[in-house]
C-alpha positions as CSV (number, residue, x, y, z in Angstrom):
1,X,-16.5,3.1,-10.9
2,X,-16.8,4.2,-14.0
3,X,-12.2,5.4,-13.4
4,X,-11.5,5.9,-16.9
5,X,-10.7,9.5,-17.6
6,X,-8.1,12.0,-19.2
7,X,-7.6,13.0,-15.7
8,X,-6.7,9.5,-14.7
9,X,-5.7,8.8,-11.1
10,X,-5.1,11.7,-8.4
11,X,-3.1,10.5,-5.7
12,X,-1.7,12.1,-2.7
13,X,-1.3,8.7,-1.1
14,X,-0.3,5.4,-2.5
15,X,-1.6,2.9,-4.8
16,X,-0.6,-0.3,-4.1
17,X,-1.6,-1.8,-7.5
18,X,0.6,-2.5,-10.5
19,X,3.5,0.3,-11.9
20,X,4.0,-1.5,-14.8
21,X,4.8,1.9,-17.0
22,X,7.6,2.9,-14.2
23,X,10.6,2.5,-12.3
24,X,9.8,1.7,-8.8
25,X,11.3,2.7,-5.4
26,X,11.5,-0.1,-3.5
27,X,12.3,-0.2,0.2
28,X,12.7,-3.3,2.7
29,X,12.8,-2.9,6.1
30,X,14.8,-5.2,8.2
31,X,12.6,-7.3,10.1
32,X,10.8,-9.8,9.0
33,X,7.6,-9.0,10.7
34,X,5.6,-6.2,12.4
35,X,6.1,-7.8,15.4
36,X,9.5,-8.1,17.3
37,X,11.0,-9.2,20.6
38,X,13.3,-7.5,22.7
39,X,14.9,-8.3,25.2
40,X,14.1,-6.4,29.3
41,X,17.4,-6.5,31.4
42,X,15.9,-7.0,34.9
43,X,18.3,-6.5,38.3
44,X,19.9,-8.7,40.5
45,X,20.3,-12.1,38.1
46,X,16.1,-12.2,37.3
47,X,15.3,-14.2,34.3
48,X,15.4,-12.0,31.4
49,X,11.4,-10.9,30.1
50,X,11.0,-11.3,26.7
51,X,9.1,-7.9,25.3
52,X,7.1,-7.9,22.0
53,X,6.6,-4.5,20.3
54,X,5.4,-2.6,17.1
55,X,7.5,-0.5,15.4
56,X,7.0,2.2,12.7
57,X,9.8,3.6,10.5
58,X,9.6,6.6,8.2
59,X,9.4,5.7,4.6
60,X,10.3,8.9,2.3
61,X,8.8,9.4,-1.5
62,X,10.0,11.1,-3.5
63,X,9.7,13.2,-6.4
64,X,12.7,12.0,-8.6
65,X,10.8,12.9,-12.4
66,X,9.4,16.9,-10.9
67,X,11.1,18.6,-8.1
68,X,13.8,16.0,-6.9
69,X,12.7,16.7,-3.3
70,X,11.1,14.1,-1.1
71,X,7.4,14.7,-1.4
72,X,5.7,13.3,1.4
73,X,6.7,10.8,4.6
74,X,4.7,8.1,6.1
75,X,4.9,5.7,8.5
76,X,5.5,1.5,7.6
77,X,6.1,-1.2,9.8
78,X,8.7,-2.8,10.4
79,X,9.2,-6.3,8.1
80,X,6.6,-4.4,5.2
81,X,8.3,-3.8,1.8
82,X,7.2,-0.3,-0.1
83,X,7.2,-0.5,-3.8
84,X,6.0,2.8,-4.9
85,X,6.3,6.2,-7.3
86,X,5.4,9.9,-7.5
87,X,5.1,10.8,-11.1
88,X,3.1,13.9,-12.4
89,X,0.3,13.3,-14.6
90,X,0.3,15.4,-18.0
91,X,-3.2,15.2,-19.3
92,X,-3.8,16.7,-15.8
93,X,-3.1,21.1,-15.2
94,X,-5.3,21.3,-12.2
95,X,-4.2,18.4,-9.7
96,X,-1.1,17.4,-11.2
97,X,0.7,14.7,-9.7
98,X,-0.1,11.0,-8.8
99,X,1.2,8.3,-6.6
100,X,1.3,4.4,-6.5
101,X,2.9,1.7,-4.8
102,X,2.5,-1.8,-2.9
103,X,2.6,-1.8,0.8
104,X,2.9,-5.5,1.8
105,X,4.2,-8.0,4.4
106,X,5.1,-12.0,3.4
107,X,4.7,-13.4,6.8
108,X,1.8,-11.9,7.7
109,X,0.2,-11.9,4.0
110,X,-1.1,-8.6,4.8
111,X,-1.0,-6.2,2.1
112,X,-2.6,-2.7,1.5
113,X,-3.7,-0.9,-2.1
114,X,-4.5,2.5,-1.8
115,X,-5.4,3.5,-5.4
116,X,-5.3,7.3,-7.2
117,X,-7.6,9.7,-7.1
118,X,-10.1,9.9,-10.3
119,X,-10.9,13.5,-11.6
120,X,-13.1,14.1,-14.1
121,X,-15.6,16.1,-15.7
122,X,-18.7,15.6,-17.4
123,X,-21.3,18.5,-19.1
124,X,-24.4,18.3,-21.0
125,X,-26.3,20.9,-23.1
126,X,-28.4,21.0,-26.8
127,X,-25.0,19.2,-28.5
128,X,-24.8,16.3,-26.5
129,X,-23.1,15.7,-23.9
130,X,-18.7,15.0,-22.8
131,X,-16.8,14.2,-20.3
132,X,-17.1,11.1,-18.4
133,X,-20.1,10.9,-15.4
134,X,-19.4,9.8,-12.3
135,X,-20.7,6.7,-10.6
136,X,-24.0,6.2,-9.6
137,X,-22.9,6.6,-5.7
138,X,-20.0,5.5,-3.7
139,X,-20.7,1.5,-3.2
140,X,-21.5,0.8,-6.9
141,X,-18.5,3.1,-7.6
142,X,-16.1,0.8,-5.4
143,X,-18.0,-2.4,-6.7
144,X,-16.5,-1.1,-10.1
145,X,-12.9,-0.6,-8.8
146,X,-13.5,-4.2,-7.6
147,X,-14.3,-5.9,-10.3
148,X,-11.8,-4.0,-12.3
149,X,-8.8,-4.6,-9.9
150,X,-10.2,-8.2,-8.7
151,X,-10.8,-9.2,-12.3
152,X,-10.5,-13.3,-12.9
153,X,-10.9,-13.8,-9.2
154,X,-13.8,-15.5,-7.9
155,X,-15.2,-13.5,-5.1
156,X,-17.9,-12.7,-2.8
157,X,-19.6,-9.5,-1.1
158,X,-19.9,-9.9,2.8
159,X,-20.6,-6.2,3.7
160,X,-20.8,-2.9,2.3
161,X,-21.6,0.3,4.1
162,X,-21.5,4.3,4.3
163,X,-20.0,5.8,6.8
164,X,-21.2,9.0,8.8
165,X,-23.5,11.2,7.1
166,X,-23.5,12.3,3.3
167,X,-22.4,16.2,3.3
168,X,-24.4,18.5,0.9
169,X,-24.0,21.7,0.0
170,X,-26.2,24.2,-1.8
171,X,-25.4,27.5,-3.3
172,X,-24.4,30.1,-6.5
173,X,-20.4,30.5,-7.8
174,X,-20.5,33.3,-10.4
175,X,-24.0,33.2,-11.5
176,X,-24.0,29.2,-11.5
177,X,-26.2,26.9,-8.9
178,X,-24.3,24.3,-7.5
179,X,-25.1,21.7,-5.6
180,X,-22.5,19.5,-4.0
181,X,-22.1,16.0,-2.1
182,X,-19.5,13.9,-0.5
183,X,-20.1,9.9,0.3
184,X,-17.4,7.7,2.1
185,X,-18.0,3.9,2.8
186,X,-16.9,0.4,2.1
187,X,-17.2,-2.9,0.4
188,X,-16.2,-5.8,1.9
189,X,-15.2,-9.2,0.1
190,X,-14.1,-12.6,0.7
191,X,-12.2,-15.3,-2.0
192,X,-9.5,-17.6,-2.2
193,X,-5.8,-17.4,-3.0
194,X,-3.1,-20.0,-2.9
195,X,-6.7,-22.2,-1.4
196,X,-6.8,-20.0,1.9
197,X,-10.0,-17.5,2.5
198,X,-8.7,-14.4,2.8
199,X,-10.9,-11.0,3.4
200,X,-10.2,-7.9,1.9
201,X,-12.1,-4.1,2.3
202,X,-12.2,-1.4,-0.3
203,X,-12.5,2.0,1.2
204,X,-13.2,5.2,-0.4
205,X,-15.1,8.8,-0.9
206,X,-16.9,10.1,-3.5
207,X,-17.2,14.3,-4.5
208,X,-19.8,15.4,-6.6
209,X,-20.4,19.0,-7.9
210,X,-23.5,19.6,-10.1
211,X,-23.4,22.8,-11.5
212,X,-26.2,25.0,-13.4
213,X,-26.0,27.7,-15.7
214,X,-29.2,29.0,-17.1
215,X,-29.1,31.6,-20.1
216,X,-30.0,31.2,-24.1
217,X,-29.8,27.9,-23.2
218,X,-29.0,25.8,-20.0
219,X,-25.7,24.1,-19.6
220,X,-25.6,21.8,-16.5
221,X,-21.8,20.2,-15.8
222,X,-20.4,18.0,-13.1
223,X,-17.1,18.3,-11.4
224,X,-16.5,15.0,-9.5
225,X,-13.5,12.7,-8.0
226,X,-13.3,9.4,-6.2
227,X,-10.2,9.8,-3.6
228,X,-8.9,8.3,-0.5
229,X,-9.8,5.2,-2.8
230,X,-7.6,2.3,-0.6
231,X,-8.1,-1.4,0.1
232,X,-6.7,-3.6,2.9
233,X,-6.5,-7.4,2.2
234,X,-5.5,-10.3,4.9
235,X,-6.3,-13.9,6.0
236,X,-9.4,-14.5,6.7
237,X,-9.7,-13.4,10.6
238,X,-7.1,-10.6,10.5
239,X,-8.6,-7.7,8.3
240,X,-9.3,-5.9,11.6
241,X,-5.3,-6.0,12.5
242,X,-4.6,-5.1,8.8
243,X,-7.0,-2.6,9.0
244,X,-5.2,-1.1,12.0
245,X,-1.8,-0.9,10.2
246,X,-3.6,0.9,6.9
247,X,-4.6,3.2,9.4
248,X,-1.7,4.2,10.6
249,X,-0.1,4.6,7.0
250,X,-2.7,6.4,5.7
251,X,-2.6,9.3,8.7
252,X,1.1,9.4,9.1
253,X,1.0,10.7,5.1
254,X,2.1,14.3,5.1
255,X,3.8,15.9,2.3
256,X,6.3,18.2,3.0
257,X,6.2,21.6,3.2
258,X,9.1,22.7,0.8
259,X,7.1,20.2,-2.0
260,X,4.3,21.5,-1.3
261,X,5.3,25.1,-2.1
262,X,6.7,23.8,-5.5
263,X,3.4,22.0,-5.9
264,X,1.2,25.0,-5.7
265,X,3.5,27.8,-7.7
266,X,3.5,24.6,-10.4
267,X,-0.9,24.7,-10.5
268,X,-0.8,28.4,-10.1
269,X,1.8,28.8,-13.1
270,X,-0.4,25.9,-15.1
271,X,-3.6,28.4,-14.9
272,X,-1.9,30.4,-17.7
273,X,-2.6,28.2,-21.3
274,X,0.6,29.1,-22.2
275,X,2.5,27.2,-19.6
276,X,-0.2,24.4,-20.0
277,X,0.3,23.2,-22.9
278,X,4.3,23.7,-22.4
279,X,3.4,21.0,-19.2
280,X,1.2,18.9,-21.3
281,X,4.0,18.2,-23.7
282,X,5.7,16.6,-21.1
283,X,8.1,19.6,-19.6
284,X,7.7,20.0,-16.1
285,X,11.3,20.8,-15.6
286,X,10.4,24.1,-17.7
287,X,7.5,24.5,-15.3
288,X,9.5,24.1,-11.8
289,X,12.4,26.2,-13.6
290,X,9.3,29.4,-13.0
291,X,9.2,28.4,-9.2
292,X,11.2,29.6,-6.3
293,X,11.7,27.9,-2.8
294,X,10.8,30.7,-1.0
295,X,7.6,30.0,1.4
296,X,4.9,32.5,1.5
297,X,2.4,33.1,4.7
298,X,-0.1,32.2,2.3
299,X,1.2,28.6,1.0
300,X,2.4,28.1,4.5
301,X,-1.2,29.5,5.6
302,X,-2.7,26.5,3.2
303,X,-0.3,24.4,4.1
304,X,-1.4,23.6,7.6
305,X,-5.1,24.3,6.6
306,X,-4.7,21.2,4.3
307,X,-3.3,19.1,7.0
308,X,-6.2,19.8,8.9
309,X,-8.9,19.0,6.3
310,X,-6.9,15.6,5.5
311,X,-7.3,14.9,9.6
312,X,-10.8,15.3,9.2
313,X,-11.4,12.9,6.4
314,X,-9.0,10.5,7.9
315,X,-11.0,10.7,11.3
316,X,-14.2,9.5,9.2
317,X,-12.8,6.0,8.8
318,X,-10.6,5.8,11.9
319,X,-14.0,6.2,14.0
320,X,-16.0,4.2,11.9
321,X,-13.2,1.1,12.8
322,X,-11.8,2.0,16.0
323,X,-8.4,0.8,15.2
324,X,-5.9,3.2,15.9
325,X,-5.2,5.6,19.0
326,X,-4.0,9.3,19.5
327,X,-0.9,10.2,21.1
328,X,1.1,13.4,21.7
329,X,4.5,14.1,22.6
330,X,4.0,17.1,24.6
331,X,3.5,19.2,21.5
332,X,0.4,20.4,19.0
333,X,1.6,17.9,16.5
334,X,-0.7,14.7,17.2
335,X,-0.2,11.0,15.6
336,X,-2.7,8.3,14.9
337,X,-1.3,4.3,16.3
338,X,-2.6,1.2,16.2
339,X,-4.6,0.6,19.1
340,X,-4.8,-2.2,21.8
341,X,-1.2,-1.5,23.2
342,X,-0.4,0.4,26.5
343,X,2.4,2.3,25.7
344,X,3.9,3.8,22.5
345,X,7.1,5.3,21.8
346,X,8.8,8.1,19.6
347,X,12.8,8.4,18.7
348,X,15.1,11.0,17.4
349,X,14.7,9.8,13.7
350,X,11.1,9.8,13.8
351,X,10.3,5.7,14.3
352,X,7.4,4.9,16.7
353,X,7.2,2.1,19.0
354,X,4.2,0.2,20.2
355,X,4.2,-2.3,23.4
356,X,1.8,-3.5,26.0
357,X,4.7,-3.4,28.5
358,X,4.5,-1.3,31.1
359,X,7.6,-1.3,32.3
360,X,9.6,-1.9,29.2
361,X,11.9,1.2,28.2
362,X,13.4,1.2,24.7
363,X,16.1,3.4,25.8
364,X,17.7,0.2,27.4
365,X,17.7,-1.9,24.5
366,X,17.3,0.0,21.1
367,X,19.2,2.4,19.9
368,X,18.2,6.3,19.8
369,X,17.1,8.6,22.2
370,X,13.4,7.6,23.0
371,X,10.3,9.9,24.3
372,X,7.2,7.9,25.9
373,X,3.9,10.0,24.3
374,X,0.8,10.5,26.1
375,X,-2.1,8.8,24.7
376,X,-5.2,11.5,24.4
């Protein structure tokens, strides 16, 4: 993709690429690897089962240069080190903040990129044109992310694909004809590190708007972004289990609601020219000075509508690769697991278990207070 842009890199959720420019949060969970082994107590002097299980803990990022509030939660694996960031992007008064970080696992050589959002904008009319376009569809587009991000390797393309149906939409905004579009699909690739084949997918979706004004003269501009831009990367023979765990990541992200209230009073205050060129010289503490922590009907109103709308796009891929399972714990609140496992778990602290033990009850052996969920 053609990702160069003043609007560089819109992220709700992580990109696991470099953070060269910043000061990382890094977070180590204690086990060394996704999988772990507990011991079932069984009556009257049985030999002792050995039970293997999945768990998830909640990672928290936060918002240290903006807000100083935790900005959104997800869920890792246990053994999985996070090196990631929230930072707010300057250049940007519209979508303001970004996210990156490294979601990886040594044992398993898993590891997951899930790279920015790209924003930008590009308009022609008699001068000439500006901007920057966008790609010439979604696989060429994620063909250019991999040959930017995969640069000096040798690789290979195995497989690249759309998937579900391209969404377009027709009609006028304040005298303008637009047209828009919406692409999701992979590419698949295949190369060497360390001399062991290893496989790795890169995921995305593409947003066009075409827009049309006809008067003296006709002025045609396109609004586009490339977003839930991600890639998963394991030996050769376990992308499907990786892609299960990048799954679950990328669902669990929420941000949280008090953010998110900051969030929109900061875009809503950066309409105003005044207070955006006051944010594009770098002062967002000026900018979050204007909000207040109160939470309206309507923020809370788009709150929940955005959870929804992210559900949907998530639901596109998990579909398409049939790798993770819904539960419920009794409640509306619904979360997406890895499947192949026969029972799953939720605790107190918000840490899910997965196990293909029927019998096994956490309760007896880890700590917390733990609630079985009902798969849907």
């Amino acid at each position: 993709m053609q990702f160069k842009s003043t609007i560089v890199f819109f992220g709700l959720l992580m990109t696991f690429n470099s953070c060269k420019n910043a000061t990382p949060n890094e977070k180590t969970t204690d086990s060394e690897s996704p999988v772990t082994a507990a011991k079932k107590e069984k009556p009257n002097n049985k030999p002792i089962e050995e039970v293997h299980y999945l768990k998830f803990n909640k990672h928290e990022i936060m918002d240290r240069e903006g807000t100083g509030m935790v900005a959104f939660n997800c869920l890792i694996p246990e053994g999985w080190t996070v090196n990631d960031k929230l930072y707010w992007e300057y250049n940007d008064a519209t979508l303001p903040i970004r996210y990156q970080g490294v979601f990886e696992n040594e044992k398993s050589k898993m590891r997951i990129n899930s790279y920015a959002d790209v924003r930008a904008v590009y308009s022609t009319g008699p001068t000439g044109a500006s901007g920057y376009p966008p790609p010439r569809g979604l696989i060429p587009g994620l063909k250019d992310l991999i040959k930017k991000e995969r640069h000096g390797i040798q690789y290979h393309f195995t497989e690249e694909k759309l998937i579900g149906k391209p969404v377009t939409q027709n009609g006028y905004q304040q005298g303008s004809y637009m047209q828009s579009h919406s692409q999701a699909g992979f590419v698949k690739i295949e190369y060497l590190e360390n001399n062991e084949p290893v496989e790795e997918a890169f995921y995305g979706q593409l947003d066009v708007s075409n827009m049309t004004s006809q008067g003296v003269v006709t002025l045609q501009s396109t609004i586009w972004s490339a977003n839930n831009l991600y890639s998963v990367k394991a030996p050769k023979g376990k992308l499907d289990e990786a892609n299960k765990i990048a799954l679950t990541i990328k669902a669990s992200s929420r941000p949280t609601l008090p953010f998110y209230n900051k969030f929109v009073q900061v875009t809503k205050i950066l309409s105003d020219a005044v207070y955006a060129r006051i944010y594009q010289a770098g002062q967002i503490s000026k900018i979050i000075s204007q909000t207040n922590d109160q939470i309206s009907k309507t923020i809370s109103d788009s709150y929940w509508q955005t959870q929804k709308s992210y559900e949907h796009t998530n639901q596109q891929f998990s579909d398409y690769i049939r790798g993770v399972d819904r539960y419920s714990d009794g409640s509306q609140t619904q979360v997406q697991l890895p499947s192949g496992y026969n029972n799953a778990w939720v605790n107190d602290r918000g840490e899910y278990l997965m196990t293909e033990s029927t019998g096994f009850d956490p309760n007896t052996t880890l700590t917390g207070n733990w609630k079985q969920l009902e798969k849907k």
